[in-house]
C-alpha positions as CSV (number, residue, x, y, z in Angstrom):
1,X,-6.6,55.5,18.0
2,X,-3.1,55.1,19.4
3,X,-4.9,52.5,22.2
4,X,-5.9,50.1,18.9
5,X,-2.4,50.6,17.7
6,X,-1.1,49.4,21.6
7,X,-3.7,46.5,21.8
8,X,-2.3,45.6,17.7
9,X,1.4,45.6,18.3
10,X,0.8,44.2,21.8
11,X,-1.1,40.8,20.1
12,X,1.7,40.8,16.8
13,X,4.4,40.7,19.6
14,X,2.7,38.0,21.4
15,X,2.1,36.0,18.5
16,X,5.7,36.0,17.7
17,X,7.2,35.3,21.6
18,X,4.4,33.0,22.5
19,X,4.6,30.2,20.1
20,X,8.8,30.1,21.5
21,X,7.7,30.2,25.1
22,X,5.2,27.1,24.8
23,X,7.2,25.0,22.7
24,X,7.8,21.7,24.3
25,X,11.4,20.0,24.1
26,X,11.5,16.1,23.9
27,X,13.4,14.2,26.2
28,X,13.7,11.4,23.9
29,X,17.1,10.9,22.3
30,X,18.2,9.4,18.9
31,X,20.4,6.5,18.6
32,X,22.8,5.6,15.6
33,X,22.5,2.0,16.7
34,X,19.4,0.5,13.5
35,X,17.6,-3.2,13.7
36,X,19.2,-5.1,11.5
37,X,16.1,-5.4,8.9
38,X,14.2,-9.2,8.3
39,X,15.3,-9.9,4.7
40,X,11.5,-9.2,2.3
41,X,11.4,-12.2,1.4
42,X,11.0,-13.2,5.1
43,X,8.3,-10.3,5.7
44,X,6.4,-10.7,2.6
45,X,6.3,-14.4,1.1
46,X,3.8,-14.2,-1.1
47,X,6.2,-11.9,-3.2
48,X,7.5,-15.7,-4.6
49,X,4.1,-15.8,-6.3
50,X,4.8,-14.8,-10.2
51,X,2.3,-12.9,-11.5
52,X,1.6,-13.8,-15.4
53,X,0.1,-12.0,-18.1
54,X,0.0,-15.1,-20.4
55,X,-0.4,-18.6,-20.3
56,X,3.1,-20.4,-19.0
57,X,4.5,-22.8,-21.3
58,X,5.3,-25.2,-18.4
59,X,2.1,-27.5,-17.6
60,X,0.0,-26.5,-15.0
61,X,-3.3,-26.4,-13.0
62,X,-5.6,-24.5,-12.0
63,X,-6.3,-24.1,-7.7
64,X,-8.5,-21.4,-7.9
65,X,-9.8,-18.3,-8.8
66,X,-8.0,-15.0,-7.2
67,X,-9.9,-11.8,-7.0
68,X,-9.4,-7.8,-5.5
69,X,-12.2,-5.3,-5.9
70,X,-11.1,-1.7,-6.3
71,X,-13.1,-1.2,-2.9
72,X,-11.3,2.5,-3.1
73,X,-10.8,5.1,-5.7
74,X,-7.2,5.6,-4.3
75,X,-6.7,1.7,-4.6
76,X,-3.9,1.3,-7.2
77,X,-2.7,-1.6,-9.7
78,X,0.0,-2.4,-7.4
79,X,-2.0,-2.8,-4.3
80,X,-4.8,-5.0,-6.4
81,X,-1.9,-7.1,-7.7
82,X,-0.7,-7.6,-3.9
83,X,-4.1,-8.8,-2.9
84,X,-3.9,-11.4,-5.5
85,X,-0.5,-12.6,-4.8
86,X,-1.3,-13.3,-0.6
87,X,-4.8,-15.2,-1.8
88,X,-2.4,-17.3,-4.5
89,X,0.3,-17.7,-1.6
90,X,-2.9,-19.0,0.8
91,X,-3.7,-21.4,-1.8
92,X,0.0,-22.9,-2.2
93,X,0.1,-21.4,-6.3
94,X,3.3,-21.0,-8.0
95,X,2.2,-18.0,-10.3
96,X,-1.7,-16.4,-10.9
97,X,-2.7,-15.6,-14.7
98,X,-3.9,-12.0,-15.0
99,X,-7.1,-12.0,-16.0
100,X,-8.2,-8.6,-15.6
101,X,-6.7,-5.7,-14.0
102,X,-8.8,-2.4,-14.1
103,X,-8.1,1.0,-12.3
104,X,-10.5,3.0,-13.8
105,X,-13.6,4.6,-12.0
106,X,-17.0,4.3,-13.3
107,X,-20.3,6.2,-12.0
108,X,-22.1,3.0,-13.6
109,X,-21.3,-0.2,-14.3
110,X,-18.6,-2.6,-12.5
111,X,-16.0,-1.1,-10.7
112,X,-12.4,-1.1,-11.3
113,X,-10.5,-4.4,-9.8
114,X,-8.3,-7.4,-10.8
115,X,-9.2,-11.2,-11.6
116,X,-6.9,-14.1,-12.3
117,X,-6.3,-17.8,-12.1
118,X,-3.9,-19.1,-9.5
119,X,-2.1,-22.0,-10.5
120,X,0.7,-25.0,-9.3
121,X,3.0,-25.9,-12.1
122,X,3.2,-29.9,-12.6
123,X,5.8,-31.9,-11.4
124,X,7.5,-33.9,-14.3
């Protein structure tokens, strides 16, 4: 009896001093010193693209057709949206027209994704 009690405080010490003793220090030091950061419109351009949930009143055409399955079920609206706005940016649009932007999950049926219309606004 008392050697199980030896051989259990002798692994509960251990498990406290051995995780101390193996512990590896970094050599690696911090600075203060930051990259000054690109401005987001720099990074991301297709930000510029407007997304629309109506028509615009200004006259336009349509380019093209802009589509993001919900490949995913942790693809969100706002990732979907993004997809839309770099194929728009591709095709030189000013602004896409939501058609359709879906999140939910189906077992049958289409999945969950967003359509829309990407379009250049006329010069006058």
């Amino acid at each position: 009896m008392r050697i199980i009690i030896n051989v259990v405080l002798l692994l509960l010490g251990l498990s406290f001093t051995l995780p101390h003793a193996v512990a590896q220090t970094s050599s690696r030091t911090s600075t203060s010193q930051k990259k000054p950061k690109r401005s987001s419109s720099v990074s991301t351009p297709w930000t510029k693209v407007t997304l629309l949930l109506d028509r615009p009143e200004k006259s336009y055409e349509v380019i093209g057709l802009v589509s993001a399955p919900q490949i995913f079920l942790w693809d969100d609206e706002e990732s979907m949206k993004e997809s839309l706005q770099k194929q728009a940016w591709k095709m030189k649009a000013d602004a896409v027209i939501l058609d359709r932007v879906d999140t939910s999950f189906r077992f049958t049926g289409p999945a969950g994704g967003a359509n829309g219309r990407a379009i250049r606004y006329k010069k006058l």
